[in-house]
N, C-alpha and C positions, 0 to 999 in steps of 0.2 A: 504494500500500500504506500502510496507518494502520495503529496500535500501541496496544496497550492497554501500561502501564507494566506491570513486573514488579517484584519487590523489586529493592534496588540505591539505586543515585545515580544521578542527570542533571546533568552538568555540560556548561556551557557553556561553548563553543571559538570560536573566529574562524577564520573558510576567507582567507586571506591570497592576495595576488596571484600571490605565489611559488607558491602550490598549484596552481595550476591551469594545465594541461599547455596542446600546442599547438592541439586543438580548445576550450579554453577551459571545461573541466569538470576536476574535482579531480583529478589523476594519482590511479593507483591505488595509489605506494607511497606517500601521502601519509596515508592514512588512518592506517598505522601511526604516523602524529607525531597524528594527531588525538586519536586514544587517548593515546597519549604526554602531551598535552597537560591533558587530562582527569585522565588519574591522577596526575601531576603537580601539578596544583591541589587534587585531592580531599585527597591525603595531608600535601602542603605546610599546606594549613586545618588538619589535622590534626596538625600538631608531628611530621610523619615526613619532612621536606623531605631531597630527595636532595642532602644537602651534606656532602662528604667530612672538612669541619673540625670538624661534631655527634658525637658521641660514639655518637651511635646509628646514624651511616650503617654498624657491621660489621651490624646485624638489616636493613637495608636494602638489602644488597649481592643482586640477584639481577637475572639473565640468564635472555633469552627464549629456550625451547626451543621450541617451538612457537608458529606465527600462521597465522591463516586467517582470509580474507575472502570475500565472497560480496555481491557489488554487484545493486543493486536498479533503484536510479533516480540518474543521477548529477548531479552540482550543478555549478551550471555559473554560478555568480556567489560574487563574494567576500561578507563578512559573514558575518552569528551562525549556527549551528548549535549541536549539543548533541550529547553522549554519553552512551546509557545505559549503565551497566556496573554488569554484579553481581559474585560469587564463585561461581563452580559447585559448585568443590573445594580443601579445604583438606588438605593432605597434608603428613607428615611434613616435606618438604625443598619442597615442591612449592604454587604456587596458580594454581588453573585458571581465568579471569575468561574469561563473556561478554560480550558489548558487541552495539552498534547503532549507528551513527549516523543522525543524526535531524534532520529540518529544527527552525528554530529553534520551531517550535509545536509540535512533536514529534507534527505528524502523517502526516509522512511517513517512512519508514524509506530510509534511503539506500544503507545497506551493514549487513553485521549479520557476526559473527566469533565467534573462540577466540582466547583466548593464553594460552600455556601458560609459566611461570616458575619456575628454580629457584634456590632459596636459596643461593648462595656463600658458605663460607669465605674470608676477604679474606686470606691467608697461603696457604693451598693448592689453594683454585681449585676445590675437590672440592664438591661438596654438602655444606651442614649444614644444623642443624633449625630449622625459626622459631621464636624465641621465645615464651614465652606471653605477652606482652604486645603481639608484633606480631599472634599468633592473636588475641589479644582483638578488638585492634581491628580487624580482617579483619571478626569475629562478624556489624556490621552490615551487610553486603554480601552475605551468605549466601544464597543463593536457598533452600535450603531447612536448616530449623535440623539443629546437626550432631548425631548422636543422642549424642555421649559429653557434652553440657552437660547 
């Protein structure tokens, strides 16, 4: 299976020895650190680094509601890969990111998913709203523009 790109980023990950289970191909809970790994860099480039002593880790504070995955072809040596990952849906409390993972030419599709995230209050643990300046920067990720801009 090959890929034409969609809107979003491709960031590049490393498949580590640790990844890979006892037939010698990625374990399947492993891909959720690949994404991990990916939006972790994308946002960190980005002055959003998940670091609890920044000022702005309370706009940062969200937990995964939903994940799903849906494997393709699986990889079965360490080294480069890539992740593509867009925004689906930007919601009040809520952002819905697709993904892929991808060999490193990004012509093969290896796994492809949902996850689903909501915004925490660091004090009560409840949902609260993203900021507009976390939605800003959300904007470029958008698979499709949001109609209230």
């Amino acid at each position: 299976m090959t890929t034409a790109l969609r809107p979003g980023h491709v960031h590049p990950v490393q498949i580590h020895f640790e990844d890979l289970d006892a037939m010698g191909v990625v374990h399947n809970a492993r891909y959720v650190l690949l994404l991990e790994r990916a939006l972790a860099g994308y946002w960190a480039e980005r002055g959003w680094a998940f670091d609890p002593t920044q000022p702005h880790f309370a706009e940062i504070f969200f937990v995964v509601r939903e994940f799903s995955v849906t494997y393709h072809a699986p990889i079965n040596t360490v080294g480069a890969a890539a992740v593509h990952f867009w925004v689906e849906h930007v919601g009040t409390t809520s952002v819905v990111y697709g993904f892929r993972v991808l060999s490193a030419d990004h012509g093969v599709v290896h796994a492809e998913g949902r996850r689903v995230q909501v915004k925490l209050d660091l004090a009560t643990l409840r949902p609260s709203p993203i900021s507009p300046a976390l939605r800003e920067s959300l904007h470029p990720l958008l698979l499709t523009p949001d109609p209230r801009d």
